[in-house]
PDB file as gemmi writes it, atoms N, CA and C in Angstrom:
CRYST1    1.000    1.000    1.000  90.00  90.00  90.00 P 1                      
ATOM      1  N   UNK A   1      41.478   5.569  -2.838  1.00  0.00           N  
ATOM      2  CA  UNK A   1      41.090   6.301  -1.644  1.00  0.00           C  
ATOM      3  C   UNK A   1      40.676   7.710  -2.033  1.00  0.00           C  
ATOM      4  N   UNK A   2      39.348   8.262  -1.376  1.00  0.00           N  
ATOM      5  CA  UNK A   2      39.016   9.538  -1.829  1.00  0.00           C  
ATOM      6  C   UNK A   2      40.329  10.587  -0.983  1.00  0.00           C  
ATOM      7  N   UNK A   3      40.030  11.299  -1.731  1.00  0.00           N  
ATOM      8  CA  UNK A   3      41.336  12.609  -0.728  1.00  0.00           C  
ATOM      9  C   UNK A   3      40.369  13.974  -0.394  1.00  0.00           C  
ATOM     10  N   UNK A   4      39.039  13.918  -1.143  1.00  0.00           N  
ATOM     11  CA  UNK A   4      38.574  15.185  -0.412  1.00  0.00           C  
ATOM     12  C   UNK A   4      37.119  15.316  -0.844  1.00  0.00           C  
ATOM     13  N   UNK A   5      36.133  15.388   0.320  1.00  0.00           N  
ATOM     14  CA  UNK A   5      35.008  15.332   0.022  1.00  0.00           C  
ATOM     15  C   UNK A   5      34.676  16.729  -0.216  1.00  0.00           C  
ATOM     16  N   UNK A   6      33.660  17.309  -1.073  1.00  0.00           N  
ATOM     17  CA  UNK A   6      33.130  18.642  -1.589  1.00  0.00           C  
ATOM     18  C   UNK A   6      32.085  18.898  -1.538  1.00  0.00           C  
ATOM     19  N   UNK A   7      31.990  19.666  -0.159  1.00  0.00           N  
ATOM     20  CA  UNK A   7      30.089  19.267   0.694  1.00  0.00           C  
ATOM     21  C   UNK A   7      29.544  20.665  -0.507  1.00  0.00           C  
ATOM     22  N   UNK A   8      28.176  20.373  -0.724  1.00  0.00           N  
ATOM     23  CA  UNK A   8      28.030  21.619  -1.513  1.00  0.00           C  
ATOM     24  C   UNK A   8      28.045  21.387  -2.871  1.00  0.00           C  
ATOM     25  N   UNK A   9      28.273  20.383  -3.069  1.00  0.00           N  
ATOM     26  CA  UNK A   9      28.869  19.896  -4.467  1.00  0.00           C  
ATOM     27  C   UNK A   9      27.920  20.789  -5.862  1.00  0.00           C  
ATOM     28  N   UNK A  10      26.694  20.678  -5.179  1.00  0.00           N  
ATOM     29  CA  UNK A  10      25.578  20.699  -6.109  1.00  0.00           C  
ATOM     30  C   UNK A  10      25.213  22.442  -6.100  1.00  0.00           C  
ATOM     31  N   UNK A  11      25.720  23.047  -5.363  1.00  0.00           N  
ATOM     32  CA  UNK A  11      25.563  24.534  -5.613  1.00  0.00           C  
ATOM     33  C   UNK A  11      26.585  25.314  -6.383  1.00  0.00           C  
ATOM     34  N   UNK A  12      26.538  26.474  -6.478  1.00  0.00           N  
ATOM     35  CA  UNK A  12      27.038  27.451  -7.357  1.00  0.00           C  
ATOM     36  C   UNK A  12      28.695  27.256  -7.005  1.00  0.00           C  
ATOM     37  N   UNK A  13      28.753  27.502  -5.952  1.00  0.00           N  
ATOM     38  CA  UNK A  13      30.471  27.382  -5.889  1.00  0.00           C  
ATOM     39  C   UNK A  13      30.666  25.733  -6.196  1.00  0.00           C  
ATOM     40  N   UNK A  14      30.141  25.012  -5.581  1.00  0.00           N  
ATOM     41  CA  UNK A  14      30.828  23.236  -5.627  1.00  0.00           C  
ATOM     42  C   UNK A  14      30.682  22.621  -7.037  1.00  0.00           C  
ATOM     43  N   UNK A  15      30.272  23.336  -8.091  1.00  0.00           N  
ATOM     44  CA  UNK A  15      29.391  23.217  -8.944  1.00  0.00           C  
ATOM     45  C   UNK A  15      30.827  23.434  -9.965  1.00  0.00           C  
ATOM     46  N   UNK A  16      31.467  24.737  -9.639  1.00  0.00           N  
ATOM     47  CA  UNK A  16      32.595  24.804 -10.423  1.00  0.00           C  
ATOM     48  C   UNK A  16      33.614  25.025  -9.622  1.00  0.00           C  
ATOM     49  N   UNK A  17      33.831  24.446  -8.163  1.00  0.00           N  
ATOM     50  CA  UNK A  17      34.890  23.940  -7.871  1.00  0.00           C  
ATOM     51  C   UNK A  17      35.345  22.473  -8.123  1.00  0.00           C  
ATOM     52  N   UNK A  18      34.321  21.519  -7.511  1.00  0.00           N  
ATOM     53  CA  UNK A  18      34.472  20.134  -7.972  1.00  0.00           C  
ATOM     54  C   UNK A  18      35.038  19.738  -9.089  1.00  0.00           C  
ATOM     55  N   UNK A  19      35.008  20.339 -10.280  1.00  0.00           N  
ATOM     56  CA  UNK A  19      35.413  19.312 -11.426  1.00  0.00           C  
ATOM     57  C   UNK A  19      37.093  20.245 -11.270  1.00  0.00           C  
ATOM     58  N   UNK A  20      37.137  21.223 -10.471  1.00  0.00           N  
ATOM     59  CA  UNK A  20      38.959  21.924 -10.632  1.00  0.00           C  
ATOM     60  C   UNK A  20      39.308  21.182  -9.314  1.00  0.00           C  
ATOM     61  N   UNK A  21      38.920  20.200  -8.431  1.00  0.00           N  
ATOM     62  CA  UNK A  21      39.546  19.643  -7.990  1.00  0.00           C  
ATOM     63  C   UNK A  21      39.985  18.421  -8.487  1.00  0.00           C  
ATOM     64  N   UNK A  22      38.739  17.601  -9.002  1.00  0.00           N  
ATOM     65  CA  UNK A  22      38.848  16.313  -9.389  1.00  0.00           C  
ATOM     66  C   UNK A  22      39.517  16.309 -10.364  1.00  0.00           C  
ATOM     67  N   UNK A  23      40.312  17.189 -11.235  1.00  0.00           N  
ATOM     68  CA  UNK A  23      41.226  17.285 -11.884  1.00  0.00           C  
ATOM     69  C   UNK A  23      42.704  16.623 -11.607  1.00  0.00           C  
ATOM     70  N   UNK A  24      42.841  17.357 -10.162  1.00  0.00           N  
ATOM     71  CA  UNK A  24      44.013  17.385  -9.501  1.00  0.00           C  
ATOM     72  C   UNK A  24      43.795  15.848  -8.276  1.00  0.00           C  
ATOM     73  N   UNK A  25      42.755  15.808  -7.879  1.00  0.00           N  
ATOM     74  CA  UNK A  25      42.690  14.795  -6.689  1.00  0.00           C  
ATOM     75  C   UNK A  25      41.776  13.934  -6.650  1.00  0.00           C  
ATOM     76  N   UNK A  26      41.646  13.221  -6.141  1.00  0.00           N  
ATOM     77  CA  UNK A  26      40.407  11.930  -5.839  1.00  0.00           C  
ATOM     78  C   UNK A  26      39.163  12.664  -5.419  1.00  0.00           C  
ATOM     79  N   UNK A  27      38.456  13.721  -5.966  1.00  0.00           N  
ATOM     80  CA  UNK A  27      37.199  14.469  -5.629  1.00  0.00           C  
ATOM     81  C   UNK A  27      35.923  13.803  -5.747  1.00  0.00           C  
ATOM     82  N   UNK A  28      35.253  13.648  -4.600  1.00  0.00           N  
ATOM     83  CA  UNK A  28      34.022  13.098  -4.313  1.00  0.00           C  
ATOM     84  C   UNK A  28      33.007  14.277  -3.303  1.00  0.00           C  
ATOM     85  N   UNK A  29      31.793  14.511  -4.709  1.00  0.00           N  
ATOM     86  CA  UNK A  29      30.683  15.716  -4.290  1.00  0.00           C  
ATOM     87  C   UNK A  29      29.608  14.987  -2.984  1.00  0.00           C  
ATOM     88  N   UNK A  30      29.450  16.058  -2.371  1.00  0.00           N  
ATOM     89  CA  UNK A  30      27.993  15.456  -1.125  1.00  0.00           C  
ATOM     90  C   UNK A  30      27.307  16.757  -1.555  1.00  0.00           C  
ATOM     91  N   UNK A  31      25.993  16.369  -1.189  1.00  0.00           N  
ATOM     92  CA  UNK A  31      24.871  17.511  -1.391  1.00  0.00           C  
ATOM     93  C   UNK A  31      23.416  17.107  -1.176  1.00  0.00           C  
ATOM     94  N   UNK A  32      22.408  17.368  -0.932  1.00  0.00           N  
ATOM     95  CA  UNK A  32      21.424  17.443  -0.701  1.00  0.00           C  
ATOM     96  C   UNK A  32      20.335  16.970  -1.669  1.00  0.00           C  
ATOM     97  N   UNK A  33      21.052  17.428  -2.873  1.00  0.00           N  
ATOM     98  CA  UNK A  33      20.387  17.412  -4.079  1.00  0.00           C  
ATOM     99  C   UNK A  33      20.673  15.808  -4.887  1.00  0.00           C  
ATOM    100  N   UNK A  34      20.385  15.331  -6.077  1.00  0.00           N  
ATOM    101  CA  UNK A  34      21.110  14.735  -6.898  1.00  0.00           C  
ATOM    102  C   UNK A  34      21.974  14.965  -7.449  1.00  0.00           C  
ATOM    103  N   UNK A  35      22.864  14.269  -7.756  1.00  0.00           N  
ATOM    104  CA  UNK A  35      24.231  14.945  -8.505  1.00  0.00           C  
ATOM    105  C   UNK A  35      23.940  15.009  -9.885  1.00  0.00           C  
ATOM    106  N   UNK A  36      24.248  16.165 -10.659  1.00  0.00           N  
ATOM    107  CA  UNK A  36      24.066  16.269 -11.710  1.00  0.00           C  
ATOM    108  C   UNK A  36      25.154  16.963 -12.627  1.00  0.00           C  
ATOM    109  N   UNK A  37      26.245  16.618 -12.459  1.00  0.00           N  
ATOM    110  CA  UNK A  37      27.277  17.524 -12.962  1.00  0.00           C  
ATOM    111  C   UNK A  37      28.462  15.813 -13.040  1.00  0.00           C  
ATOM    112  N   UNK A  38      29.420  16.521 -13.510  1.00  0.00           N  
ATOM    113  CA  UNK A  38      30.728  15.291 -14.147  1.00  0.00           C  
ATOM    114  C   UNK A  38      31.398  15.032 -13.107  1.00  0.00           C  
ATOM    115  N   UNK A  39      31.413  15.806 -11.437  1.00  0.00           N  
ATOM    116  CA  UNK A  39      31.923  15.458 -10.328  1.00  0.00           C  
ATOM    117  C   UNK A  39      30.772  13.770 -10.083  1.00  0.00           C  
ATOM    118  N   UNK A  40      31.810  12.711  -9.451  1.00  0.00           N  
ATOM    119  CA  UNK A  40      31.305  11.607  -8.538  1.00  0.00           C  
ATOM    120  C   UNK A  40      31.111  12.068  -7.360  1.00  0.00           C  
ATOM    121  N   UNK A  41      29.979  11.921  -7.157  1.00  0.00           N  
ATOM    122  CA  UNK A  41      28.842  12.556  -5.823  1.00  0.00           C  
ATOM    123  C   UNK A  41      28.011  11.205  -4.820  1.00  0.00           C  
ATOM    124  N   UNK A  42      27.728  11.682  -3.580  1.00  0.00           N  
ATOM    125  CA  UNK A  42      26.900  11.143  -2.678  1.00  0.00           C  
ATOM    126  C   UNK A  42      26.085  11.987  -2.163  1.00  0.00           C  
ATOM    127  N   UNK A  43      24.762  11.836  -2.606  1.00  0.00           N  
ATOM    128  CA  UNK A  43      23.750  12.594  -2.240  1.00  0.00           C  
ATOM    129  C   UNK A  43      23.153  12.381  -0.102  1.00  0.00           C  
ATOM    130  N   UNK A  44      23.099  13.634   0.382  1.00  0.00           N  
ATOM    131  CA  UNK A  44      23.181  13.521   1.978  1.00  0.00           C  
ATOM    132  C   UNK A  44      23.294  14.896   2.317  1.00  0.00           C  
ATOM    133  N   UNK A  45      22.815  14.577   3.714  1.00  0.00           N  
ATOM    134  CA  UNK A  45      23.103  16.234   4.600  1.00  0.00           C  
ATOM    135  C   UNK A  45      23.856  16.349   5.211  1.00  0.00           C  
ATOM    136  N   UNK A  46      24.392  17.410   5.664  1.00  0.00           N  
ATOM    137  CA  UNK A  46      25.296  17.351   7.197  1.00  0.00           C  
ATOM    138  C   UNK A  46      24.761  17.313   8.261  1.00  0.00           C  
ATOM    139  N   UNK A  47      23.599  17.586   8.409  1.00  0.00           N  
ATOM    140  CA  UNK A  47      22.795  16.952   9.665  1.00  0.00           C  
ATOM    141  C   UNK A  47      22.713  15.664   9.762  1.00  0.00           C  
ATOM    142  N   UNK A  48      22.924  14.818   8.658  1.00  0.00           N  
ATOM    143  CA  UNK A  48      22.903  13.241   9.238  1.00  0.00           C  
ATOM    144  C   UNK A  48      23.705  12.753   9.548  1.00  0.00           C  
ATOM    145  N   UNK A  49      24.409  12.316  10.588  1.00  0.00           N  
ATOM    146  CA  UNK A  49      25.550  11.674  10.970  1.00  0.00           C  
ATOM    147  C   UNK A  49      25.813  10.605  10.091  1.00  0.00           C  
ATOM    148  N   UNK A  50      25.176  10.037  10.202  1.00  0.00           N  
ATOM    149  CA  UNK A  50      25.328   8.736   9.600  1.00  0.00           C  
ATOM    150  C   UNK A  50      25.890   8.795   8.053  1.00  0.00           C  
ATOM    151  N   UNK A  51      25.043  10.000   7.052  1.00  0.00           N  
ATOM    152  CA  UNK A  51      24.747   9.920   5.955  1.00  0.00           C  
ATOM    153  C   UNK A  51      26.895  10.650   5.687  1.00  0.00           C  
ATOM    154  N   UNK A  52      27.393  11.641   7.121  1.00  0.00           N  
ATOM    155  CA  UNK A  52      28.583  12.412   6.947  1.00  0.00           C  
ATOM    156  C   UNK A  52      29.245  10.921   7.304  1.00  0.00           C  
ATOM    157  N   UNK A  53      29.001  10.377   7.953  1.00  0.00           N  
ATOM    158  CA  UNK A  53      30.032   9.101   8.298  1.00  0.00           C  
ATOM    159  C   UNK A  53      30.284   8.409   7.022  1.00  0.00           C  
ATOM    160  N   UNK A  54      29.078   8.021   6.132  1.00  0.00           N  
ATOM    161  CA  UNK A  54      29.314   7.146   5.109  1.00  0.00           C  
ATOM    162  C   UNK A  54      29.812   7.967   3.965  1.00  0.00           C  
ATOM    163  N   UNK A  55      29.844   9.181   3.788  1.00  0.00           N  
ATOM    164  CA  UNK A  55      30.140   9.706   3.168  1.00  0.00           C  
ATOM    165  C   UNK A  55      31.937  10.168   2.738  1.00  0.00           C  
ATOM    166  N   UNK A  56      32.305  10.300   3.891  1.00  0.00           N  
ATOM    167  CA  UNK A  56      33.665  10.667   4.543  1.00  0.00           C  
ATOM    168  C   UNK A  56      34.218   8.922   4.893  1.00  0.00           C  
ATOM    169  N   UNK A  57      33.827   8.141   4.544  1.00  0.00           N  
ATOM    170  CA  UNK A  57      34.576   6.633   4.606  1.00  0.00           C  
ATOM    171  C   UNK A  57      35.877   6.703   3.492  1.00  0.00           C  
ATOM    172  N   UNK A  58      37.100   6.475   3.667  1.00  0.00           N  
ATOM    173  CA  UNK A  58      38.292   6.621   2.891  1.00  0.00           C  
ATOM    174  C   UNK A  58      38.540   8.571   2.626  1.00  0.00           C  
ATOM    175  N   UNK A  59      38.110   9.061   3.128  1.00  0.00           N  
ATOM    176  CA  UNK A  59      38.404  10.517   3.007  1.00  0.00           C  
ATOM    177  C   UNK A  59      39.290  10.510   4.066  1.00  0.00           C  
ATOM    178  N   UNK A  60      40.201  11.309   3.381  1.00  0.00           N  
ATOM    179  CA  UNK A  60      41.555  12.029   4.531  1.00  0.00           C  
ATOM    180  C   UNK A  60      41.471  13.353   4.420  1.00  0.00           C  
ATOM    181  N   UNK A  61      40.632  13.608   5.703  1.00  0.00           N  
ATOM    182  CA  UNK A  61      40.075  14.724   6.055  1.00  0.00           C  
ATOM    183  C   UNK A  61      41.050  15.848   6.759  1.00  0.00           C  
ATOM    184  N   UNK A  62      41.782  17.346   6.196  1.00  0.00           N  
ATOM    185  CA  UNK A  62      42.335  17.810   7.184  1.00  0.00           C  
ATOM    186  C   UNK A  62      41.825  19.435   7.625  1.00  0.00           C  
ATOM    187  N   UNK A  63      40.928  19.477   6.478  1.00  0.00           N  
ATOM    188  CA  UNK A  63      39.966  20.460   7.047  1.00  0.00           C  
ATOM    189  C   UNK A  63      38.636  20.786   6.449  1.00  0.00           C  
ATOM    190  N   UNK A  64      37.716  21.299   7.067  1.00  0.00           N  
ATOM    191  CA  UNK A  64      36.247  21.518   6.931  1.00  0.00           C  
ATOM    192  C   UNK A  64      35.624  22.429   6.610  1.00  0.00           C  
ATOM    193  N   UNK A  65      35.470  22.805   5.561  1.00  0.00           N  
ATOM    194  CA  UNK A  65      34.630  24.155   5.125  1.00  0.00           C  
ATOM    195  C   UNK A  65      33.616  23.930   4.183  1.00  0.00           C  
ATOM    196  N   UNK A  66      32.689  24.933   5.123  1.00  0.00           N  
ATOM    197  CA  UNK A  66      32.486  26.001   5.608  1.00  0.00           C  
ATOM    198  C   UNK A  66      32.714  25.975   6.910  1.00  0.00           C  
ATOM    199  N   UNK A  67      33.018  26.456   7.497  1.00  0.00           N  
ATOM    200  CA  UNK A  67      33.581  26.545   9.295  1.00  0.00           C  
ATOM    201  C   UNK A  67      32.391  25.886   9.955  1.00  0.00           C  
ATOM    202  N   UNK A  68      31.281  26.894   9.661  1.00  0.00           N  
ATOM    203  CA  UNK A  68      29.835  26.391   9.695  1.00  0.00           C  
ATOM    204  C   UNK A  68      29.167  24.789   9.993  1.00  0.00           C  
ATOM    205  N   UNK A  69      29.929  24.030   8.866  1.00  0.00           N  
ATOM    206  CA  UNK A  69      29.667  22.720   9.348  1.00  0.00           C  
ATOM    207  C   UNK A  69      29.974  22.179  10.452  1.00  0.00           C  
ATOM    208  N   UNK A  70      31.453  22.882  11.115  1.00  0.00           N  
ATOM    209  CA  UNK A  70      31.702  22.306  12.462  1.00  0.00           C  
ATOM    210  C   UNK A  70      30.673  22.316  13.714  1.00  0.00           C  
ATOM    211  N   UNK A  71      29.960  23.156  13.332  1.00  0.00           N  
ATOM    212  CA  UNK A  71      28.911  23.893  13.889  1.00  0.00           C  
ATOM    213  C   UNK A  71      27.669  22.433  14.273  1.00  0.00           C  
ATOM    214  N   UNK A  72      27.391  22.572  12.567  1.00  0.00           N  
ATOM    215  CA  UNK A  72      26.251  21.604  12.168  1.00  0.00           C  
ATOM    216  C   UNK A  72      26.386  19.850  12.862  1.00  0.00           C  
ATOM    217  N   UNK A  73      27.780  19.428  12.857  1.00  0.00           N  
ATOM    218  CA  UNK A  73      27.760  18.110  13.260  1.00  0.00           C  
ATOM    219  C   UNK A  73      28.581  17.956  13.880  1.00  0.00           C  
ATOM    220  N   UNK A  74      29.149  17.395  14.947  1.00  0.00           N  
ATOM    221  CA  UNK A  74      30.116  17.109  15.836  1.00  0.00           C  
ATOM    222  C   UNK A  74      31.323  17.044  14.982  1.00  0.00           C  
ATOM    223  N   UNK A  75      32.446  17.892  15.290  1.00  0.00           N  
ATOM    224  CA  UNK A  75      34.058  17.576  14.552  1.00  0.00           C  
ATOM    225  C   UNK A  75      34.750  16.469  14.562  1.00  0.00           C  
ATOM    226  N   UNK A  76      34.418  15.996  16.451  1.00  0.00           N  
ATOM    227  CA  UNK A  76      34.820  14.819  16.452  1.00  0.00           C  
ATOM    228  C   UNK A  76      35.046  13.707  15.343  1.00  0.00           C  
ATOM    229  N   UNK A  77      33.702  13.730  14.944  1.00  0.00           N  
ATOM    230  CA  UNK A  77      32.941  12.796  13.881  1.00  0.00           C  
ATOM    231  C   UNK A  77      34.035  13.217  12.218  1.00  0.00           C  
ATOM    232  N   UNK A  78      34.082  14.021  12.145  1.00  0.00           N  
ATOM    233  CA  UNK A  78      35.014  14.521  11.059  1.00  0.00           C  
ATOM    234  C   UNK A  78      36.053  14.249  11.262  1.00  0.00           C  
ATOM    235  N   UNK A  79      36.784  14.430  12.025  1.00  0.00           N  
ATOM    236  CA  UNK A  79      38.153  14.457  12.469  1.00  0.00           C  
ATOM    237  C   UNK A  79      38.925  12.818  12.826  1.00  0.00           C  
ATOM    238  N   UNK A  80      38.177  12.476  12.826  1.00  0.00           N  
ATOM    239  CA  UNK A  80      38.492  10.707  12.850  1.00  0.00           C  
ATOM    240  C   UNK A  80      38.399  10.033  11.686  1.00  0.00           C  
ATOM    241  N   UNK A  81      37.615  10.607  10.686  1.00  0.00           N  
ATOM    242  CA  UNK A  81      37.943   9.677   9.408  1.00  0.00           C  
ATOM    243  C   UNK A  81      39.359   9.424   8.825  1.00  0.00           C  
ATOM    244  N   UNK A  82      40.069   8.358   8.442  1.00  0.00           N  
ATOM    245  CA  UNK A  82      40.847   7.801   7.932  1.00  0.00           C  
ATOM    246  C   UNK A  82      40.647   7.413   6.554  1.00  0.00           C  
TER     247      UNK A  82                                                      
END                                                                             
């Protein structure tokens, strides 16, 4: 089971946060881009529902950052993954 998705994966911060999580936890990158770094990634936006739904499947989600994203896609939608 993933334990924490790392939206951003592919930029400057997710870039060298990801591999100091996936150290410690089940870390799985999302981003826009291709993944190109030693984090396991799913390439997607947060504008796509669909693409945050499939993405966040087995994620135990208990919070969302950048705040921002709450913004970008319904929380609802976040807040229900199991």
């Amino acid at each position: 089971m993933k334990e924490i998705l790392v939206t951003g994966s592919e930029g400057e911060v997710g870039r060298a946060l990801g591999p100091q999580l996936a150290r410690q936890l089940d870390a799985v990158g999302f981003d826009l881009r291709s993944p190109t770094g030693p984090l396991k990634a799913v390439q997607g936006g947060l504008t796509d529902r669909r693409q945050v739904e499939a993405a966040l499947d087995g994620v135990q989600v208990s919070r969302i950052w950048p705040p921002c994203c709450q913004e970008i896609t319904r929380p609802a939608i976040l807040w229900s993954a199991t």
